[in-house]
PDB file of N, H, CA, C and O in Angstrom:
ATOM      1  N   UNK A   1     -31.643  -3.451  23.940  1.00  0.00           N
ATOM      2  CA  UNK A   1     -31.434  -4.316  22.808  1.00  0.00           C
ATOM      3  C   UNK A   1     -30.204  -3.839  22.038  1.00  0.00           C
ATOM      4  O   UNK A   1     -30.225  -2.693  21.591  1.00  0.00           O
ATOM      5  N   UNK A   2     -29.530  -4.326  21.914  1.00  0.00           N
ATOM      6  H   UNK A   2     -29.512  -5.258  22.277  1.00  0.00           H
ATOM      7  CA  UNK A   2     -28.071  -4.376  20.952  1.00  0.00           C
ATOM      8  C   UNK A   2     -28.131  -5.135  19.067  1.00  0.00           C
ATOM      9  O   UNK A   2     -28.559  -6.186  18.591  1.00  0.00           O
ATOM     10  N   UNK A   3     -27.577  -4.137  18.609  1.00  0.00           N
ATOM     11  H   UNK A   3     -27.229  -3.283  18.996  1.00  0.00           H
ATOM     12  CA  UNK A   3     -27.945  -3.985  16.960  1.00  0.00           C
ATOM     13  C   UNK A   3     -26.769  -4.263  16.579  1.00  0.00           C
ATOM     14  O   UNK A   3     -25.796  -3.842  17.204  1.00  0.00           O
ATOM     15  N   UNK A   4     -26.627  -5.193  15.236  1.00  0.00           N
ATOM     16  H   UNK A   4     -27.418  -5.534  14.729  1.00  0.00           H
ATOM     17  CA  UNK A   4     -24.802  -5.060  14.744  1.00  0.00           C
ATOM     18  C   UNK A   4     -24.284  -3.368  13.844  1.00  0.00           C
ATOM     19  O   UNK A   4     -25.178  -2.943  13.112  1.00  0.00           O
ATOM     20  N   UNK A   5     -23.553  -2.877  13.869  1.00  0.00           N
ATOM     21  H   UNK A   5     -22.826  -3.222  14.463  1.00  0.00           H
ATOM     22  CA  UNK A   5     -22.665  -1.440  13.614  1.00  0.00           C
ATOM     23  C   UNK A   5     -22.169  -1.203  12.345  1.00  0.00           C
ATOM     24  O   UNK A   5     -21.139  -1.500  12.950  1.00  0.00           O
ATOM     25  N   UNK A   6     -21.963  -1.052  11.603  1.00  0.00           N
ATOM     26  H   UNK A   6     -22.799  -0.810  11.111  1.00  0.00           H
ATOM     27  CA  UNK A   6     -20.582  -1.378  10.842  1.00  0.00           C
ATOM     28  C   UNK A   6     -20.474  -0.012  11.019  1.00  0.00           C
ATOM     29  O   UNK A   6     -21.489   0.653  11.226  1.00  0.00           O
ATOM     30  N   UNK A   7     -18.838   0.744  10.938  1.00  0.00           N
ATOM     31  H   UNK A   7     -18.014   0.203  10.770  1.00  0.00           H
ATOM     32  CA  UNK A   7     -18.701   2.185  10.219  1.00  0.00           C
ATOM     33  C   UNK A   7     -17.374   1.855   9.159  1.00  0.00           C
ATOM     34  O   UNK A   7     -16.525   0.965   9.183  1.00  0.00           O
ATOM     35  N   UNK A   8     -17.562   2.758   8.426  1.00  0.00           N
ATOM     36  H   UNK A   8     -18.252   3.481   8.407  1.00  0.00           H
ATOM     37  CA  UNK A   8     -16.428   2.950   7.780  1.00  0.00           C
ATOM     38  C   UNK A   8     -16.435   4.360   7.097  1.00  0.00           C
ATOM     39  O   UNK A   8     -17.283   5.244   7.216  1.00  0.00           O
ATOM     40  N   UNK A   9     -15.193   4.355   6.295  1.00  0.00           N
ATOM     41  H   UNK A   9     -14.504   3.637   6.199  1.00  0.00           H
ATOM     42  CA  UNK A   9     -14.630   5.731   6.060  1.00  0.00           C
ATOM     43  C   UNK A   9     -14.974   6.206   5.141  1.00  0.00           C
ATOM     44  O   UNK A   9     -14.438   5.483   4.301  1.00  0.00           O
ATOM     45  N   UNK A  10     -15.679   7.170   4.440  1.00  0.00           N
ATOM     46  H   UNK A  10     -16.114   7.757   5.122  1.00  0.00           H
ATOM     47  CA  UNK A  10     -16.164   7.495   3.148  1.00  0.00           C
ATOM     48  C   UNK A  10     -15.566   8.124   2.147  1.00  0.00           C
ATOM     49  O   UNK A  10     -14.438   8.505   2.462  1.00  0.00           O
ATOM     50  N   UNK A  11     -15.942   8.430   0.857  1.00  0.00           N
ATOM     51  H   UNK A  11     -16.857   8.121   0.601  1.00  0.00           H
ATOM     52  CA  UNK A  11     -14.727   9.078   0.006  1.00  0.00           C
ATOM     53  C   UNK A  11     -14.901  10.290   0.075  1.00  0.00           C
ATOM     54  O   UNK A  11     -14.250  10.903  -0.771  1.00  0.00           O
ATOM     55  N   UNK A  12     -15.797  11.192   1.041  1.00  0.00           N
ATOM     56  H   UNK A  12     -16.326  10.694   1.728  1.00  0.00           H
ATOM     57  CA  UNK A  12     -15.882  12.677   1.007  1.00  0.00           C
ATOM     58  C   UNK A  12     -15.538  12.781   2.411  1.00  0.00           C
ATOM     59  O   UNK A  12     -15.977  13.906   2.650  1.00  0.00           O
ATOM     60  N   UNK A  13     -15.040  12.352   3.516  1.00  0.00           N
ATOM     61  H   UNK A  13     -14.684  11.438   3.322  1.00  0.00           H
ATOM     62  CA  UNK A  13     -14.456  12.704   4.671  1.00  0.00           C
ATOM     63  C   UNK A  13     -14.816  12.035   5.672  1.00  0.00           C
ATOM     64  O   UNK A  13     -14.068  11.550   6.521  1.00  0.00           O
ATOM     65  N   UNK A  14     -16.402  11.950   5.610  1.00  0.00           N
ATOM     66  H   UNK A  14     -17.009  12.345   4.920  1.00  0.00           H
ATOM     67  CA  UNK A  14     -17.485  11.254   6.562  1.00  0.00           C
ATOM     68  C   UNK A  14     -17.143  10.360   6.610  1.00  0.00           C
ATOM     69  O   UNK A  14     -16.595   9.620   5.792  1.00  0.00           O
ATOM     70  N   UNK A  15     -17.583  10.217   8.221  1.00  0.00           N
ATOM     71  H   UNK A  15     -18.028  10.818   8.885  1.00  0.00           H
ATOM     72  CA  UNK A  15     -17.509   8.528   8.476  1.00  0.00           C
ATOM     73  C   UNK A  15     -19.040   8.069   8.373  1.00  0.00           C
ATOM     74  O   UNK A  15     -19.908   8.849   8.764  1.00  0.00           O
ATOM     75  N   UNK A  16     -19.421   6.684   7.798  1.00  0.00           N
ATOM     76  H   UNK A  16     -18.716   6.050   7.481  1.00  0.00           H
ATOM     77  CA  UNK A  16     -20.804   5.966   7.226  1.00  0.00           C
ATOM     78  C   UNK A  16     -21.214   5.299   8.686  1.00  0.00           C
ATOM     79  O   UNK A  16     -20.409   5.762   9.493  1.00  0.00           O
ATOM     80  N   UNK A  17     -21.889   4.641   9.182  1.00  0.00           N
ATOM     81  H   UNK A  17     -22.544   4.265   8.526  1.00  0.00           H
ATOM     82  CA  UNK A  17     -22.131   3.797  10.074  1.00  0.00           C
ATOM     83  C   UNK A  17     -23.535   3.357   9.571  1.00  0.00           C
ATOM     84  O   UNK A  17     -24.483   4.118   9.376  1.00  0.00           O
ATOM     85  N   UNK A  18     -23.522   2.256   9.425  1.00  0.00           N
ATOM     86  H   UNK A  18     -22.752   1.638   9.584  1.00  0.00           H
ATOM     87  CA  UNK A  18     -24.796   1.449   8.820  1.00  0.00           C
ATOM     88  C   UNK A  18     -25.219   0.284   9.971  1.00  0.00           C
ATOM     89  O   UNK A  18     -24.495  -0.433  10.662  1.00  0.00           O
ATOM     90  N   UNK A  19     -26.542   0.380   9.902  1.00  0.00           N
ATOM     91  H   UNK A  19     -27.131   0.963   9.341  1.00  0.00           H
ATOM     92  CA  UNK A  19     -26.735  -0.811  11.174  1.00  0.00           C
ATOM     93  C   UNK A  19     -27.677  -2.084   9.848  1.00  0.00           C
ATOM     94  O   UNK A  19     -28.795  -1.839   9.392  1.00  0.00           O
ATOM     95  N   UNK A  20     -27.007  -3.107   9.562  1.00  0.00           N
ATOM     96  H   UNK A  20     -26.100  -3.306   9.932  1.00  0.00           H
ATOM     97  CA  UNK A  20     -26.986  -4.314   8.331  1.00  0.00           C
ATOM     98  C   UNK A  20     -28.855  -4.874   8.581  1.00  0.00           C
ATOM     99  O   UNK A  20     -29.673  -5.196   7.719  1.00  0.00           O
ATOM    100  N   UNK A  21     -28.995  -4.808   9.958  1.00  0.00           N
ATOM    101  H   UNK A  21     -28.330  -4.547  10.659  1.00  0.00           H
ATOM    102  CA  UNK A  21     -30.517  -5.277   9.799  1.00  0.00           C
ATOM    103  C   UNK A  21     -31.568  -5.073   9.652  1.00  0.00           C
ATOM    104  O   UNK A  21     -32.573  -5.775   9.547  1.00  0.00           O
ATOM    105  N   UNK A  22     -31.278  -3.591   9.631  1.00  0.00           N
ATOM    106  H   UNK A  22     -30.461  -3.020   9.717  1.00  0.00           H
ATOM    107  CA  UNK A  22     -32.364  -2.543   9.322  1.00  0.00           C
ATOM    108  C   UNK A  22     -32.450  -2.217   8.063  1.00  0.00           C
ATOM    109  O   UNK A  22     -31.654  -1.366   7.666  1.00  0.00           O
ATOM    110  N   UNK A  23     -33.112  -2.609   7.410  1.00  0.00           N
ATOM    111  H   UNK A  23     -33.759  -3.301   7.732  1.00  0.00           H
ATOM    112  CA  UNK A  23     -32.847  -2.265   5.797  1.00  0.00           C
ATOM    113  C   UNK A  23     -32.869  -0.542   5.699  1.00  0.00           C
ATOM    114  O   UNK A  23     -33.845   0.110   6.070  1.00  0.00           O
ATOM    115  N   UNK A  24     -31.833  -0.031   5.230  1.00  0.00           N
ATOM    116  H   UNK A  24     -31.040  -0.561   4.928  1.00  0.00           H
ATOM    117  CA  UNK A  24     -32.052   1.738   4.780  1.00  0.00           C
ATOM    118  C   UNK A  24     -31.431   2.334   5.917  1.00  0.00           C
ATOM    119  O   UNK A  24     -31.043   3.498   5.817  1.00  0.00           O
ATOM    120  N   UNK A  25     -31.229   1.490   7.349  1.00  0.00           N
ATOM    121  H   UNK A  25     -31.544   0.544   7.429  1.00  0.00           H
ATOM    122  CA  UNK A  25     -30.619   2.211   8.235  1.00  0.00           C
ATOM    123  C   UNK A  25     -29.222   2.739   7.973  1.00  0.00           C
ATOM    124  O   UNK A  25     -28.229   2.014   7.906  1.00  0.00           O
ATOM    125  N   UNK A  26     -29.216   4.577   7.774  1.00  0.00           N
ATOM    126  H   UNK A  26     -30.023   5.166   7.829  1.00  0.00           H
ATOM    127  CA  UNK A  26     -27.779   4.782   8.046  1.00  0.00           C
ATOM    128  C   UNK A  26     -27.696   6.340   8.008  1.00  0.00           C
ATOM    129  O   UNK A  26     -28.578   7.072   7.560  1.00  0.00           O
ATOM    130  N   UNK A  27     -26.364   6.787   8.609  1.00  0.00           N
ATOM    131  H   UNK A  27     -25.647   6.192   8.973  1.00  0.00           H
ATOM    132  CA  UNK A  27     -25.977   7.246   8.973  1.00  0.00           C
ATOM    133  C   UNK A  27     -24.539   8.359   8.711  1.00  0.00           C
ATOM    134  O   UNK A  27     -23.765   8.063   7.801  1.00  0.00           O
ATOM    135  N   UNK A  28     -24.348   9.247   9.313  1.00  0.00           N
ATOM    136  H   UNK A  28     -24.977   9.487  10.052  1.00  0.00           H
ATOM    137  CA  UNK A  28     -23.200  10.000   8.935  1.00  0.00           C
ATOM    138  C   UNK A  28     -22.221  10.993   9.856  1.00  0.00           C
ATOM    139  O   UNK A  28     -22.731  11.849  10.578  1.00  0.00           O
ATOM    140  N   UNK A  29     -21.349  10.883   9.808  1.00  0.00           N
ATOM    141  H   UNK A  29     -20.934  10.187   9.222  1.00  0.00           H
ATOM    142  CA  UNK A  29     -21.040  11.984  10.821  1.00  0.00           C
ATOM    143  C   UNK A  29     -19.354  12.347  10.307  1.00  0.00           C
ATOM    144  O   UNK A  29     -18.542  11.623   9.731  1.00  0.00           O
ATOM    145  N   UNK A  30     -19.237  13.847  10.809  1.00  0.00           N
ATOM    146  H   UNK A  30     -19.897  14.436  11.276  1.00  0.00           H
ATOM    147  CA  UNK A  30     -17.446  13.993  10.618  1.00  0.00           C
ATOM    148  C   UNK A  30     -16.705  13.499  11.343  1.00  0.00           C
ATOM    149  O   UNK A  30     -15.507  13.725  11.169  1.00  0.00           O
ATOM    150  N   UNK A  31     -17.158  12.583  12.499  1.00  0.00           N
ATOM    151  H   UNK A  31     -18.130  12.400  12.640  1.00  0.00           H
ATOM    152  CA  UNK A  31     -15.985  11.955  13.381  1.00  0.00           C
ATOM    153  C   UNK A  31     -16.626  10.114  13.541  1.00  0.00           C
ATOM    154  O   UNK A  31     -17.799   9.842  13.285  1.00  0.00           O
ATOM    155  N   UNK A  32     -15.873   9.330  13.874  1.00  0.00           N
ATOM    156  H   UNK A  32     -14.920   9.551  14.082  1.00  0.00           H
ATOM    157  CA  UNK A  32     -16.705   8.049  14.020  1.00  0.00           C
ATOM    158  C   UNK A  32     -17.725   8.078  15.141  1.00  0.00           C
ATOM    159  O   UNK A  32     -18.860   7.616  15.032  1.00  0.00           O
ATOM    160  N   UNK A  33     -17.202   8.695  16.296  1.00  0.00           N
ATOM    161  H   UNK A  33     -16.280   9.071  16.384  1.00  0.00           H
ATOM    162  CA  UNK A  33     -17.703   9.008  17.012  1.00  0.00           C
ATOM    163  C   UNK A  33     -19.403   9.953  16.832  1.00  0.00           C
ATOM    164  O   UNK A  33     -20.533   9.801  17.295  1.00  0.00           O
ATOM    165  N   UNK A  34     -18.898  10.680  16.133  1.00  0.00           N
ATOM    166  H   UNK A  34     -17.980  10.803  15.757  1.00  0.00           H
ATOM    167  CA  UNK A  34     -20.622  11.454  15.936  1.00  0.00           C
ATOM    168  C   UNK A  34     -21.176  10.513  15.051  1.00  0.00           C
ATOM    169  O   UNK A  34     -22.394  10.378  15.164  1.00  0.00           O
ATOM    170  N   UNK A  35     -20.616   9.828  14.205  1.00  0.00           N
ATOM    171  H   UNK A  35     -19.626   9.937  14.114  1.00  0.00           H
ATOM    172  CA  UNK A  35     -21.562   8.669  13.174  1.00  0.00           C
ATOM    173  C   UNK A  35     -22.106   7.460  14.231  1.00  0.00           C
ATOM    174  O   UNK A  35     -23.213   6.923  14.188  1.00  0.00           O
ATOM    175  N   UNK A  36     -21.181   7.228  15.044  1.00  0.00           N
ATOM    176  H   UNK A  36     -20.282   7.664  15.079  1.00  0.00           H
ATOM    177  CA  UNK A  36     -21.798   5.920  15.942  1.00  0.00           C
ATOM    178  C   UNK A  36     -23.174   6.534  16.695  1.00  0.00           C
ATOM    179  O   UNK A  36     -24.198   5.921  16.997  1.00  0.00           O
ATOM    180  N   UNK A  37     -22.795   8.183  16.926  1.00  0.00           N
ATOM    181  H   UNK A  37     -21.964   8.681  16.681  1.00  0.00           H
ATOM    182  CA  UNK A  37     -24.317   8.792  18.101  1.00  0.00           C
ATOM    183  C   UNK A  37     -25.764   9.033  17.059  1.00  0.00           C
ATOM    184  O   UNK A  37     -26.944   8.983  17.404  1.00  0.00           O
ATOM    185  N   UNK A  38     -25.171   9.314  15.651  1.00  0.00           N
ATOM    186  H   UNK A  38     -24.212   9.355  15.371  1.00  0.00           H
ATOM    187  CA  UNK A  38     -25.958   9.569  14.681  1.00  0.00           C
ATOM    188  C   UNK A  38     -26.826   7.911  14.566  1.00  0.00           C
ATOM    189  O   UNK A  38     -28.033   7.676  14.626  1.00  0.00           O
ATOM    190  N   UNK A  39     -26.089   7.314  14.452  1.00  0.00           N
ATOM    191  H   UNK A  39     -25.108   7.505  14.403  1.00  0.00           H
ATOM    192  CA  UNK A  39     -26.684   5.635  13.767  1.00  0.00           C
ATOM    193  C   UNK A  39     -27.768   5.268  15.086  1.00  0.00           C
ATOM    194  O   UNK A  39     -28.919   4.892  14.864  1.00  0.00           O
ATOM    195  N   UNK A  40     -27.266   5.423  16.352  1.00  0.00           N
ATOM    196  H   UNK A  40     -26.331   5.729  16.532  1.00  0.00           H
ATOM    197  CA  UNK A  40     -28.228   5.225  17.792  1.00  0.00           C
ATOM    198  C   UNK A  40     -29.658   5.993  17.507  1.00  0.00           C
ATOM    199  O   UNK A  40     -30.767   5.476  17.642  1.00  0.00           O
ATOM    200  N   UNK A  41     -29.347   7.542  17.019  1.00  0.00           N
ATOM    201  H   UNK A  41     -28.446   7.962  16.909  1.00  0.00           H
ATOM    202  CA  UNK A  41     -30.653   8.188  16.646  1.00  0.00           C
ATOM    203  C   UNK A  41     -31.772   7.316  15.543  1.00  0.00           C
ATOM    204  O   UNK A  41     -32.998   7.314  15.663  1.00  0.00           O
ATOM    205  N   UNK A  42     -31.131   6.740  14.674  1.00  0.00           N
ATOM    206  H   UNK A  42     -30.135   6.742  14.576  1.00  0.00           H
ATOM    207  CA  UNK A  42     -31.610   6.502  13.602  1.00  0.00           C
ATOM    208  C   UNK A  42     -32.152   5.109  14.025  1.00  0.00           C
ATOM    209  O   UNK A  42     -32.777   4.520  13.143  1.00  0.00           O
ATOM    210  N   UNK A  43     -32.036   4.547  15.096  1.00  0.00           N
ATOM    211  H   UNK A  43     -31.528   5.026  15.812  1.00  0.00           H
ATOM    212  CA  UNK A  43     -32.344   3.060  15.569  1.00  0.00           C
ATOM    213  C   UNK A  43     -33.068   3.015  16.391  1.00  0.00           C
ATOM    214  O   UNK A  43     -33.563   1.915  16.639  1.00  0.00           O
ATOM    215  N   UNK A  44     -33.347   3.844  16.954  1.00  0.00           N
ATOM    216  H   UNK A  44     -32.945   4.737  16.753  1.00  0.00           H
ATOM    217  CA  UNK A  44     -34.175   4.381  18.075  1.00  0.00           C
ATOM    218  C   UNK A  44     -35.821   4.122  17.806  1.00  0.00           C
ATOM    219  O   UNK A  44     -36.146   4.713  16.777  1.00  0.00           O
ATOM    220  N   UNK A  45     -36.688   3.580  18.282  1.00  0.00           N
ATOM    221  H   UNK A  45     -36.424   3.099  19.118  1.00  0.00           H
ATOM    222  CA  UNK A  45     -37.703   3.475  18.106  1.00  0.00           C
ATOM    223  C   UNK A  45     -39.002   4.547  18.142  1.00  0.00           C
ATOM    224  O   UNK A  45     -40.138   4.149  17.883  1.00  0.00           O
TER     225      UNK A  45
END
């Protein structure tokens, strides 16, 4: 099953990655890359 993503850039370094349909779903990481693997954890059933 495929979820919509967003990431973006934060004002302390982190990159955010929020998944919009999950209410509260989100996420963090120092690279986009570790925020996109972080947000998968967090979606995970």
């Amino acid at each position: 099953m495929k979820f919509p993503v967003t990431v973006c850039h934060g004002e302390d370094g982190y990159f955010i990655a929020e998944c919009p349909i999950i209410p509260g779903c989100i996420s963090q990481g120092e690279t986009e890359n570790e925020a996109l693997k972080n947000i998968r954890e967090a979606i995970k059933p």
